[in-house]
N, C-alpha and C positions, 0 to 999 in steps of 0.2 A: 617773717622769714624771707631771706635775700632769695630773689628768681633772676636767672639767668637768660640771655638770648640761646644759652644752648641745653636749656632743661626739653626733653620733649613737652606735649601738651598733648591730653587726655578730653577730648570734643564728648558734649553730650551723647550724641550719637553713639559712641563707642569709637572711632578714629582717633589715631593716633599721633600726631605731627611729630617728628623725630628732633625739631627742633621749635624755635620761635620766631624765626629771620621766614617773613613771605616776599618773592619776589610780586611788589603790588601790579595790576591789571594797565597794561599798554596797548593800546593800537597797533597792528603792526603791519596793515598793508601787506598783508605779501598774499591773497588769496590769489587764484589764476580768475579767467576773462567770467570763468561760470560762479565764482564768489565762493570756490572748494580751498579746502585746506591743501597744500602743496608741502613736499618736500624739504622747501627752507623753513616752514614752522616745526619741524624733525630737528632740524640741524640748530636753531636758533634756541629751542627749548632744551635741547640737549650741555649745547653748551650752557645756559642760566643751574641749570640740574646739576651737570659738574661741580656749578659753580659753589653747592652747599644748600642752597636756602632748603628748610623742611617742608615748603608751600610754595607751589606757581602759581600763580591768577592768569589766566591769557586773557590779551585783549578784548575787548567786548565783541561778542559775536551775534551778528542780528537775527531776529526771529523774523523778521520778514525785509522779504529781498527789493520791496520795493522804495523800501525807507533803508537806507545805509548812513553808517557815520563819515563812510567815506569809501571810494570806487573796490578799496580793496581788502572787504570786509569780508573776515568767513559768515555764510548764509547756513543754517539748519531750520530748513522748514519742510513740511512734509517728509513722507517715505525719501531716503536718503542711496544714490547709486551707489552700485561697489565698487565703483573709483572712488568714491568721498568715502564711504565707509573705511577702504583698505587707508587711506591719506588721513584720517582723524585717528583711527587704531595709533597707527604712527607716530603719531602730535604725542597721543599721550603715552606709548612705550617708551618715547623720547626723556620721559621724565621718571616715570616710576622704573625704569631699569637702575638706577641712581638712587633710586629708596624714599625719592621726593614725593611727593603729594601734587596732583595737577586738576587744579579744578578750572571749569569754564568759566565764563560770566557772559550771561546770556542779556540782550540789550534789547533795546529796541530805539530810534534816533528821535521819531516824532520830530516837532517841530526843528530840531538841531541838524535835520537831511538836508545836506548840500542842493543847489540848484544844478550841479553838474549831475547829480543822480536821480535829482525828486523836485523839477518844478513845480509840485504843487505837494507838500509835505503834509504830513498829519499830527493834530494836536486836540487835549480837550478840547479847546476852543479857538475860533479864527484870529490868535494873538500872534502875531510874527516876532520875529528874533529883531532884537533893537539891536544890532548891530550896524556899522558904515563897509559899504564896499557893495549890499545886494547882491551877497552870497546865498542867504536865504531865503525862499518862497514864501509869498502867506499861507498858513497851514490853514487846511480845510480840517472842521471838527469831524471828531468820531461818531457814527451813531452810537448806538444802543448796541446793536448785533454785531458790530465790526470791535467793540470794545471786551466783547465775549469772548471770538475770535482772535483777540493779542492774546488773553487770558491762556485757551488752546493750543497758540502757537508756543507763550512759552514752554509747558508742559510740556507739549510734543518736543520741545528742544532741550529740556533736561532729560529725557527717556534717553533721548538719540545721546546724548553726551555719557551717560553712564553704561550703556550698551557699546561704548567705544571702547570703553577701559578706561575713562576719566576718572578719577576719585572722587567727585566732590561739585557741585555747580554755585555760583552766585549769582544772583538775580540783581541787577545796576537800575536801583531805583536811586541815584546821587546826578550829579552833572547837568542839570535839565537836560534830558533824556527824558523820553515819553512817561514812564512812572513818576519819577523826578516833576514835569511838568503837572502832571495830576495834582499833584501835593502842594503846587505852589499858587494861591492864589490870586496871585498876577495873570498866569497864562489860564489858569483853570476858573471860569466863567460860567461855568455850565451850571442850573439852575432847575437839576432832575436828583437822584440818587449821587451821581458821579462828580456833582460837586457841590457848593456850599460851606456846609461846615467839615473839620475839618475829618472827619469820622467820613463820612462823604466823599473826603478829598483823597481819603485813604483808601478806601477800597476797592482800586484797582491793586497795589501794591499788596495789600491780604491776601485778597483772591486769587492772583498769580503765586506768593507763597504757598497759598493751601492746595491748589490745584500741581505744583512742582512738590511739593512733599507727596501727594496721595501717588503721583507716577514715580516718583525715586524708593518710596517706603523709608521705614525709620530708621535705618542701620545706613544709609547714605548722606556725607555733609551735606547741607544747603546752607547757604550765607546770602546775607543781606548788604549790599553798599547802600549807603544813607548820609545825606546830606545832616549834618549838624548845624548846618543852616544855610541860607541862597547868599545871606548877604546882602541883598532887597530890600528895602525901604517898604514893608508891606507884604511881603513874601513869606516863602515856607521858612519859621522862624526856631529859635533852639528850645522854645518852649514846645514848639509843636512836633519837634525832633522827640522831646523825650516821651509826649503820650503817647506818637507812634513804637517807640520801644517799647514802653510798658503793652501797648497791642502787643508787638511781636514775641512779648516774654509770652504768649500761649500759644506761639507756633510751630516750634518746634526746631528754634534756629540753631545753630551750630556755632556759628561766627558772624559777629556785625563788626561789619568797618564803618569808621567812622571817617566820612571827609566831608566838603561843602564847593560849593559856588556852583556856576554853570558859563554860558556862552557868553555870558550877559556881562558877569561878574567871576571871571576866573580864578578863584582862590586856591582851587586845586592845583593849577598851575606850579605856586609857588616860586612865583618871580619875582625878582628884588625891584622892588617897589609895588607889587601884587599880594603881598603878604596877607592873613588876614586881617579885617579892621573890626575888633570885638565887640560884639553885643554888651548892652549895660549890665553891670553885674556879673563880667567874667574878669580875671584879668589876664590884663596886655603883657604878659611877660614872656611869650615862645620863643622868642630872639634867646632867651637865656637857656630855654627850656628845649631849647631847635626845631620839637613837633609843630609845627602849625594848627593842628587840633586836638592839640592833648589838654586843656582847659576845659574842654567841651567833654573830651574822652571820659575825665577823670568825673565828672557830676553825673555825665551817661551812665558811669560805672555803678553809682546810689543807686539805678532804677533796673540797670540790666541785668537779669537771669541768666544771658547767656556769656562767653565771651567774646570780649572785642578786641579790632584790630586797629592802631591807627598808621596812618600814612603822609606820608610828609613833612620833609623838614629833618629829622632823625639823620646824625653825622657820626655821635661818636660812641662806641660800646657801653660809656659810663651813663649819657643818657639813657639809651636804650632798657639796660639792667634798671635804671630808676624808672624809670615809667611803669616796668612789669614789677620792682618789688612794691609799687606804692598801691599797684592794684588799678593805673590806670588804662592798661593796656594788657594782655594776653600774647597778643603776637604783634610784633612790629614790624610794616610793611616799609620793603627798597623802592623804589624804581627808575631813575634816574640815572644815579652811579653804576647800575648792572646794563647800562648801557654800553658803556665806555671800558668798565673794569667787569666783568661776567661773576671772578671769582671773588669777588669782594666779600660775599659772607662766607668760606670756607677759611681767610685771611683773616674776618672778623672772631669769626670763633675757634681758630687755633693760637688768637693772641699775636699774629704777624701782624698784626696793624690795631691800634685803637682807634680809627677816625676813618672816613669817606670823604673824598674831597667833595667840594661844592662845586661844582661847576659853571651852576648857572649866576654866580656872581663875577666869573671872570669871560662869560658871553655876551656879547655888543657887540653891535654893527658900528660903534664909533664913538667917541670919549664927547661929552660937552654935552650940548643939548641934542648928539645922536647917541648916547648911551641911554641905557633901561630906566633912567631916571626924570628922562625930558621932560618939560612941561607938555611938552606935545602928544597930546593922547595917539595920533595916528603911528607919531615912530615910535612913541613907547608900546603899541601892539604890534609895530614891527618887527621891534626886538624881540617881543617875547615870542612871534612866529616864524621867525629865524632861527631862535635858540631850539625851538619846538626840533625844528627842521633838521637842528643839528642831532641829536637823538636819533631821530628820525632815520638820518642817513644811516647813525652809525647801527642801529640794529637791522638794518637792509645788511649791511658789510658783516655784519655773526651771523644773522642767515645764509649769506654764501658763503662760509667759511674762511672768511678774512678774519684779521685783527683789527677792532675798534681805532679811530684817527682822536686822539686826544687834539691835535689844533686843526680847527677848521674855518674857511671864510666865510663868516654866517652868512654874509646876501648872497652869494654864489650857493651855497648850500639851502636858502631860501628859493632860489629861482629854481633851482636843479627838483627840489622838492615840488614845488608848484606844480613844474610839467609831467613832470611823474604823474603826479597826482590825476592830470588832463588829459593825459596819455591813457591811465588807466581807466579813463571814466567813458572817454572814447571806445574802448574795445570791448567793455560787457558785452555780452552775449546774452542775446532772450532777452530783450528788453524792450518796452515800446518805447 
């Protein structure tokens, strides 16, 4: 039977998505100096909720304040003031007055915490981020008790999220992100319960599920992000993506999304020459098929109990409907074009348009060997951190209640980004 991007969808739990368009989980800097939710996350979520989609994801928000993705990240940890409290109420009336669905995604950065916030970051094990520039610290491993403790913290941060008026939390075990790095044997070294095999590798990311279900109870979403694979030569691999689904068919999910890479290997990205490069035994054809992990989605879909979501790549209505009638997907995640266009799925599902533009093939810093294609690894991650940037800016500008800038100069947009970023990292408050 043919499924539509505009059939509702009926969650284990009993939730009800009014549609099948999720706007997918962004970053979005705008907390104030104390790492609180503010006013232009109202205004910002407001306008995407306008915009149609039946699901928000908000950007990853960290369970602990000393590890950030980045200087302007909202924090929920511990008992919450009632300035944050009255400022998250907010966030999420912003969305369900519209009839949307807004669930959180609670995070944590480990090893991936900037040197601007976290000189000396945390990870299973003392493996640093192979990345150029020494952006990142060497992470000092977790004990035992401080591992227990992420465990708590997330919990305590899906209580606080669902006491706001949130509908729904997901837990961002993808990205190498501290869950994420658990999972991948590259970073995780550890040579107790917490790591080895991969049952081992896993149970940090169980135990924060089972621990965020027993504080939400069973009538409220929980979702999972999950890497479909690092992309790592050695790494958390799409074999070991599916035993951890089949764990998670006994937890009580709601919704798994499905995406891959990390810091290391940016596949989530989805930048033209960053695509993903497929494990043996899938095939290479998403260029046709436009999801970047709907290959992986669709074999995930043999094992999962629950349903999934994927992300990335997805441009035009006729995909989109083929993915959900084939059974590879349940809900198809935006993110990118609800930068620039807000209303793009209200447009999608009244048939005002059949496509999303791409964006990110017509962003470079410059044609030849300065476009996204260079042989040169350091400008072709220039590009893709300039295009970042362009994004970037432009959900800063639907947070203040401007209009998106469809042309913009990515290295001026690059630099302007930067200092923002240094400016904001500069003026935390409470911090040693």
């Amino acid at each position: 039977m043919a499924v539509s991007i505009a059939d509702p969808l009926k969650l284990p739990c009993g939730a009800i998505l009014k549609n099948r368009l999720a706007k997918a989980s962004m970053t979005e800097g705008l907390a104030d100096a104390h790492n609180r939710a503010t006013a232009r996350h109202a205004a910002l979520y407001k306008r995407w909720a306008d915009g149609g989609a039946g699901l928000l994801l908000t950007g990853n928000i960290m369970v602990d304040r000393r590890y950030l993705e980045r200087p302007g990240n909202v924090v929920i940890e511990g008992p919450q003031s009632e300035e944050a409290k009255v400022w998250l109420a907010a966030w999420a009336q912003s969305a369900t007055a519209s009839g949307a669905a807004i669930w959180m995604q609670i995070s944590h950065a480990g090893r991936q915490s900037p040197k601007s916030v976290a000189s000396e970051p945390v990870g299973p094990s003392a493996v640093p981020v192979k990345l150029p520039g020494g952006q990142f610290g060497v992470p000092r491993a977790l004990s035992i008790d401080e591992i227990e403790t992420v465990i708590a913290r997330f919990a305590n941060a899906a209580s606080v999220v669902k006491s706001a008026g949130f509908t729904g939390v997901q837990v961002h075990a993808a990205h190498g992100y501290l869950i994420s790095e658990f999972l991948n044997p590259l970073v995780n070294k550890r040579d107790d319960e917490w790591g080895g095999a991969l049952e081992n590798r896993a149970r940090l990311l169980m135990r924060v599920v089972g621990a965020v279900r027993a504080k939400v109870g069973s009538g409220f979403p929980v979702s999972v992000k999950l890497n479909s694979s690092d992309f790592q030569k050695g790494g958390f691999s799409f074999e070991d993506c599916l035993q951890v689904i089949d764990w998670l068919n006994g937890e009580g999910i709601d919704l798994l999304e499905i995406s891959g890479g990390n810091y290391e290997q940016p596949r989530m990205m989805g930048l033209e020459g960053l695509e993903p490069v497929f494990e043996e035994g899938v095939r290479e054809s998403t260029k046709a098929r436009e999801a970047y992990f709907i290959q992986y989605a669709e074999k995930a879909a043999e094992i999962a109990r629950m349903p999934l979501m994927v992300t990335g790549g997805f441009r035009t209505r006729a995909a989109m409907d083929e993915a959900l009638t084939i059974g590879a997907a349940d809900v198809i995640g935006v993110a990118r074009p609800l930068c620039v266009e807000p209303d793009l799925p209200a447009r999608l599902l009244s048939g005002a348009v059949d496509a999303m533009p791409s964006y990110e093939k017509t962003l470079q810093i410059g044609p030849g060997f300065f476009g996204p294609n260079s042989p040169n690894e350091m400008v072709k991650a220039l590009n893709g951190f300039a295009s970042m940037a362009y994004f970037y800016e432009n959900i800063f500008r639907l947070a203040d209640g401007k209009e998106a800038k469809r042309q913009m100069a990515l290295l001026p947009a690059f630099v302007k980004y930067q200092a923002g970023e240094a400016r904001a990292a500069k003026a935390l408050v409470g911090r040693a």
